[in-house]
C-alpha positions as CSV (number, residue, x, y, z in Angstrom):
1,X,14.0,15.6,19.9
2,X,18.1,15.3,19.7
3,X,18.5,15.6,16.0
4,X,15.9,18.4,15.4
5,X,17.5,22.1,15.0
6,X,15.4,25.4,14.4
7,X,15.3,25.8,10.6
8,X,17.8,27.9,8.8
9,X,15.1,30.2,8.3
10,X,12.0,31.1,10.2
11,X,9.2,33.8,10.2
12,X,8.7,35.8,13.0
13,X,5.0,36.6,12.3
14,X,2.1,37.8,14.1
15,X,-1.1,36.6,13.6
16,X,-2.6,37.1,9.7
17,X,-4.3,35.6,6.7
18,X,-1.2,33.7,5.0
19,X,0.9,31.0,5.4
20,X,4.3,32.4,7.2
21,X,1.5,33.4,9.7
22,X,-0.4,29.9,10.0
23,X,2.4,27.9,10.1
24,X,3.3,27.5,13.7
25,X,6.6,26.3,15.9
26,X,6.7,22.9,16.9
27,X,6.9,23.7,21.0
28,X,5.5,21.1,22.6
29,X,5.3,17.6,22.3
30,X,1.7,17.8,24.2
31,X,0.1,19.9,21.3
32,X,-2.0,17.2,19.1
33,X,-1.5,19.1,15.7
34,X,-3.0,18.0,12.7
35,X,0.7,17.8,10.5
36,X,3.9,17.8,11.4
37,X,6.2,19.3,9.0
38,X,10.0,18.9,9.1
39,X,12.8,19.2,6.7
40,X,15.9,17.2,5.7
41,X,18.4,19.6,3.9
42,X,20.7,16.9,2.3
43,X,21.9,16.3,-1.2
44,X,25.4,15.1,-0.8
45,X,23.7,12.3,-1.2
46,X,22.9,12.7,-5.0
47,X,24.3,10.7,-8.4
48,X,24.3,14.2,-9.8
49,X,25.2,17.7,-8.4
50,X,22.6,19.3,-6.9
51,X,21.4,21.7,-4.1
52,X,18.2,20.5,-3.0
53,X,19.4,20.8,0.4
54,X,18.8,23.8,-0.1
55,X,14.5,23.0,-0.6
56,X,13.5,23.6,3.0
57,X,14.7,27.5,3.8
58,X,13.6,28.4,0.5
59,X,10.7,26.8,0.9
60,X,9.5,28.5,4.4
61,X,10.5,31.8,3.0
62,X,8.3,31.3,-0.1
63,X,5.2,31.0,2.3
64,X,4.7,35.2,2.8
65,X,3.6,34.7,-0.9
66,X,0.6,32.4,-0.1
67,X,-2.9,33.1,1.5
68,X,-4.6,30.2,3.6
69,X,-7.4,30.6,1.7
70,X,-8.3,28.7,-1.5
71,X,-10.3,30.5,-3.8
72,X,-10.6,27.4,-5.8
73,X,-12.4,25.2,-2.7
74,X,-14.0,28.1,-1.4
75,X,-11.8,27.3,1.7
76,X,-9.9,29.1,4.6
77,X,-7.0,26.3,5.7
78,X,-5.8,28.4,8.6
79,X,-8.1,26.1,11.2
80,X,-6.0,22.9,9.8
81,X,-2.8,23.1,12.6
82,X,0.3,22.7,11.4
83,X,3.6,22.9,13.5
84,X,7.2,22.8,11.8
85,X,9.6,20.5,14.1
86,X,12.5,22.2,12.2
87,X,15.2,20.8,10.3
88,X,17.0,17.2,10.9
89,X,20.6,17.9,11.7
90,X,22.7,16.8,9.1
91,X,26.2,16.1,9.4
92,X,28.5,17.8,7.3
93,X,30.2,14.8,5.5
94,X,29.0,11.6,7.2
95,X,26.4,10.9,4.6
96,X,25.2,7.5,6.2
97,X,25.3,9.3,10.3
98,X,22.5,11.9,7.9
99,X,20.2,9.5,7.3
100,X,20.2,7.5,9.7
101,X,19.0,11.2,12.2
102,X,16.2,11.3,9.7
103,X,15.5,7.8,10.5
104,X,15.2,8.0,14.3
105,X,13.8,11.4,14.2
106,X,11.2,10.4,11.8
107,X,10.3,7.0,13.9
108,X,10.1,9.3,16.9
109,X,7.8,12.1,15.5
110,X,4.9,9.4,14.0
111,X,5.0,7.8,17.2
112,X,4.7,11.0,19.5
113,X,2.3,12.5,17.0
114,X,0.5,9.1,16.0
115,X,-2.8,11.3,14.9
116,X,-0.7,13.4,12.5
117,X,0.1,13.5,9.2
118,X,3.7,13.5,8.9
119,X,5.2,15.9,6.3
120,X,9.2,15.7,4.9
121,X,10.4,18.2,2.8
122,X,14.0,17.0,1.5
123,X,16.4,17.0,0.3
124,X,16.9,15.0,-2.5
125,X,15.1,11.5,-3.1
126,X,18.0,9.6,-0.4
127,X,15.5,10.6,2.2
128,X,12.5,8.7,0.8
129,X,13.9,5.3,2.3
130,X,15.3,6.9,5.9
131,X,11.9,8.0,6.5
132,X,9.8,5.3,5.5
133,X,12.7,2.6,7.9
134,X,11.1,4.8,10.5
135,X,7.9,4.7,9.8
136,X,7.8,0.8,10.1
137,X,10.4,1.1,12.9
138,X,7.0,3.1,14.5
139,X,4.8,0.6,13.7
140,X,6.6,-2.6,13.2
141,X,3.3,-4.5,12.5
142,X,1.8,-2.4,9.9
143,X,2.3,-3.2,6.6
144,X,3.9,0.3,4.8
145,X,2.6,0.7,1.4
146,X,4.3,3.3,-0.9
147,X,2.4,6.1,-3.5
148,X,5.2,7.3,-5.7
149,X,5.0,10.4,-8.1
150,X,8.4,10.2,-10.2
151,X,9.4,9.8,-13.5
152,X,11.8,7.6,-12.6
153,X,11.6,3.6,-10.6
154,X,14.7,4.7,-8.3
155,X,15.5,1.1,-8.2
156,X,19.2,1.2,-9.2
157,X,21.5,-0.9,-7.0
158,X,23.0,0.3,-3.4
159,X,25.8,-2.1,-3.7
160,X,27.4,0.3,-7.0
161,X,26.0,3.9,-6.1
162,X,25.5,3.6,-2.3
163,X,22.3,5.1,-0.3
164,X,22.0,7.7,-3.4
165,X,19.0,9.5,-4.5
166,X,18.2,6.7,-7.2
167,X,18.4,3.8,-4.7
168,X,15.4,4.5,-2.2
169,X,12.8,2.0,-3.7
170,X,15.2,-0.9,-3.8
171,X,16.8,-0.2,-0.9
172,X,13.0,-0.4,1.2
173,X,12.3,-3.3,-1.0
174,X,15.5,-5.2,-0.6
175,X,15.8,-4.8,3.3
176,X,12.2,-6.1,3.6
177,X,10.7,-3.3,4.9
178,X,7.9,-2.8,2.3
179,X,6.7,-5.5,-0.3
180,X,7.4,-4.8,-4.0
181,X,3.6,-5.3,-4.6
182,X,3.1,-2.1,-2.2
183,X,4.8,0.1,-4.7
184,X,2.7,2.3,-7.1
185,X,4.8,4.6,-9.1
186,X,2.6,6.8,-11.4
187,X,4.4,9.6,-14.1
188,X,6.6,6.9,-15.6
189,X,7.2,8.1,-19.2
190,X,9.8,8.3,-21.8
191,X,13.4,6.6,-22.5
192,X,14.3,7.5,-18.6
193,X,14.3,4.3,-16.9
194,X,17.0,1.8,-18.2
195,X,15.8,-2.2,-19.3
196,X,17.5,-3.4,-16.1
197,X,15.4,-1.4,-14.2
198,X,12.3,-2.1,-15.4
199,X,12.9,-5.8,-15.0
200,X,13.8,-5.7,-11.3
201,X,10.6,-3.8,-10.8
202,X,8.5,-6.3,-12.6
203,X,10.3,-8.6,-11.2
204,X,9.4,-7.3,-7.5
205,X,5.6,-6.7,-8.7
206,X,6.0,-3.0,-8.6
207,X,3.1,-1.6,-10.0
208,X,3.9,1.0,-13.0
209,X,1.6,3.5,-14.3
210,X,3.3,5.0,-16.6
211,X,1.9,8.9,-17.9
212,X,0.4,8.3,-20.9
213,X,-1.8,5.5,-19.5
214,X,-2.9,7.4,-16.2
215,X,-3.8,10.8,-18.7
216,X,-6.1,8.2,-20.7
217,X,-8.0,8.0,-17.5
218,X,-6.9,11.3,-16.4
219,X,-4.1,11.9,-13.7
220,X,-6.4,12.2,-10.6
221,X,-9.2,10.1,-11.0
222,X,-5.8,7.3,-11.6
223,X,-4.5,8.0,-8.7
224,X,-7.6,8.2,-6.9
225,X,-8.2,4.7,-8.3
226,X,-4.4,3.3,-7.5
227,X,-4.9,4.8,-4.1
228,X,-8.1,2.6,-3.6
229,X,-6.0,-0.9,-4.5
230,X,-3.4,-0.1,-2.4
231,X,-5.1,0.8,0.5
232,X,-6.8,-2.5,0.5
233,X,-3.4,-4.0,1.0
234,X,-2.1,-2.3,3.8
235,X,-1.9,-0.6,6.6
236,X,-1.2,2.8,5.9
237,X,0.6,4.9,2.8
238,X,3.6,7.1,2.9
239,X,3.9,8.8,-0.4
240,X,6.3,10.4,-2.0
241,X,6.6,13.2,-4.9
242,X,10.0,13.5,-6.7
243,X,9.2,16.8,-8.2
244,X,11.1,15.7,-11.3
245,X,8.1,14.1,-12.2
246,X,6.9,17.7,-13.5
247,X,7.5,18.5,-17.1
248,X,11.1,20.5,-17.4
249,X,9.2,23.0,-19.2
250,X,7.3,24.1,-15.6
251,X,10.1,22.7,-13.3
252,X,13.5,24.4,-14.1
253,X,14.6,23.8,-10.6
254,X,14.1,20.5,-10.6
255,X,17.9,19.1,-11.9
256,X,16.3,15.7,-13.4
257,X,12.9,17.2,-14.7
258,X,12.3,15.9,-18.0
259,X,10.5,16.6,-21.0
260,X,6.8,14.7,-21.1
261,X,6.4,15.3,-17.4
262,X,3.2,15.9,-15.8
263,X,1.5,20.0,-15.7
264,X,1.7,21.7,-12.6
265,X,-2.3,21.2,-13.0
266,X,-2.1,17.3,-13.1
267,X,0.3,17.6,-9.7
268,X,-2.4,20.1,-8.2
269,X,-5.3,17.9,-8.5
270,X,-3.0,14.8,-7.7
271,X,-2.4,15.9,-4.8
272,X,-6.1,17.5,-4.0
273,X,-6.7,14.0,-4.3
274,X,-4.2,12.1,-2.2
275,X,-4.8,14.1,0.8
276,X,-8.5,13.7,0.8
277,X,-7.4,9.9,1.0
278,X,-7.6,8.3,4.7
279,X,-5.1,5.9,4.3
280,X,-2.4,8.8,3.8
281,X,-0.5,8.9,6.8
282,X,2.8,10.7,5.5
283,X,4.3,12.9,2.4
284,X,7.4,14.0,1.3
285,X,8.7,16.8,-1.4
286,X,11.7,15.7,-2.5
287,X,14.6,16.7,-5.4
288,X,14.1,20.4,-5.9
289,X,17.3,22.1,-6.2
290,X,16.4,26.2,-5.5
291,X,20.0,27.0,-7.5
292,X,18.8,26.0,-10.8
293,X,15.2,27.9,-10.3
294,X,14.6,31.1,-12.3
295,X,14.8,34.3,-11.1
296,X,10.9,34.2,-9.9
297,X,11.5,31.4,-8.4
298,X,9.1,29.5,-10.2
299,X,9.3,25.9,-9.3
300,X,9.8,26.6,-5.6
301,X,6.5,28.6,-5.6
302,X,4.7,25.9,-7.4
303,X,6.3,23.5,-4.9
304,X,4.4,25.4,-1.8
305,X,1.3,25.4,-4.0
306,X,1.7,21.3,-4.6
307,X,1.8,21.2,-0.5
308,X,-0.7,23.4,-0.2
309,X,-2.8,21.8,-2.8
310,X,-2.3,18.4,-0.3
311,X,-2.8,20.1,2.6
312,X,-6.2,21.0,1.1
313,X,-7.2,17.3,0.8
314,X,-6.8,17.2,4.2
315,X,-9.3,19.5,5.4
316,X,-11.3,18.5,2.8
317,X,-11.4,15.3,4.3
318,X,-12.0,16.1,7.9
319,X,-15.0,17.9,6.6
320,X,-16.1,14.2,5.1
321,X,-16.8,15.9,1.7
């Protein structure tokens, strides 16, 4: 695939019991893997400064610290195949020429690997909207619905910031390639999302569920239950998690985390949930910058264990439990 480059880094592993081990190579286009994972190292495309092009080495080389096995489930993932395509070429200061590779590269990977589950790791939020234009550019006929874990809408305007990191929702909504109505946006809290905002996505029929009302219910069983809705909508579900949507005090690597966000916990079974789901077809991590992480590298680990955590669902759902 022409705009697909071996990742910056890359474990050269034997066979074993944890993830560096597990996760193979993306070879050949015959295999029929369960995910596909690829990356999308850009943030030049962010309002603010930030590194998260940095997410997807640090990410890989995080994985040495992770087991297959879930204690929690009682369950080995190492029978789940996943294959990493590698990283999206980006170019060095054509911002628009970036995301338009992650466009065509992710149209061609969902159509070559049509059973998969397709897996982004950005990168900061920009790549949200690239990816999901190729999902419908895939599948022109099926109707896209979006599952988005953020604390903030990322409806502001194109036309003043450009294809930025707090433009993806509008921009998919605007150019018609998903409805307004097929936008669920759970974590909303707090005095982060400007009037303006909130009236274009009222306006468009976004659905918004904000924090507080979802832990009334408790954070899983609402998603579980916004899930449900959408997928009687549409076609399939691309979902997105702008790890921002984590409280600041458990994300210090995440530039826009905020205070009031969700626990790691509440992220962990959100996403136990959302991969159990069938009408999850695609994921992406997006927005965490590894330069503002603490020395342990804190929120980079708990970003493995959140993909993990989905990863999970997905077995747990071949299984039909």
């Amino acid at each position: 695939m022409k705009h697909l480059q071996q990742p910056e880094w890359s474990w050269r592993a034997g066979e074993g019991d944890f993830v560096h081990q597990w996760v193979k190579p993306l070879n050949d286009e015959t295999e029929i893997p369960d995910m596909i994972l690829y990356g999308a190292p850009i943030s030049r495309s962010s309002i603010s400064v930030s590194g998260a092009s940095l997410y997807p080495m640090e990410f890989r080389k995080l994985w040495k610290g992770f087991s297959t096995y879930n204690l929690d489930e009682d369950l080995d993932l190492s029978g789940y195949a996943v294959r990493d395509a590698g990283d999206v070429t980006m170019h060095t200061t054509n911002i628009a020429l970036s995301h338009q590779r992650i466009e065509e590269t992710t149209s061609e990977l969902v159509r070559t690997f049509d059973l998969a589950t397709t897996c982004l790791i950005g990168g900061d939020h920009s790549v949200t909207a690239c990816a999901v234009r190729g999902v419908k550019e895939a599948f022109p006929s099926e109707r896209v619905g979006i599952l988005q874990l953020d604390t903030h809408l990322d409806v502001r305007d194109p036309a003043e910031l450009g294809p930025a990191n707090g433009t993806p929702i509008r921009q998919l909504i605007d150019g018609g390639t998903v409805r307004g109505e097929d936008v669920v946006n759970i974590g909303l809290h707090g005095y982060f999302n400007a009037a303006p905002l909130v009236t274009y996505a009222k306006e468009k029929g976004i659905r918004m569920v904000t924090l507080r009302k979802a832990r009334e219910l408790g954070v899983a069983q609402c998603v579980v239950n916004e899930l449900s809705l959408l997928a009687k909508k549409v076609d399939r579900v691309y979902v997105t998690i702008d790890m921002d949507v984590l409280d600041i005090a458990v994300a210090p690597g995440v530039p826009a985390s905020t205070p009031g966000g969700m626990s790691a916990e509440e992220l962990f079974k959100s996403l136990l949930a959302i991969g159990q789901h069938k009408a999850v077809r695609h994921i992406d991590f997006v927005c965490l910058d590894p330069t503002r992480d603490t020395a342990t590298n804190a929120t980079v680990k708990t970003g493995v264990y959140a993909w993990l955590e989905f990863i999970t669902g997905r077995v747990l759902l071949q299984r039909g439990k």
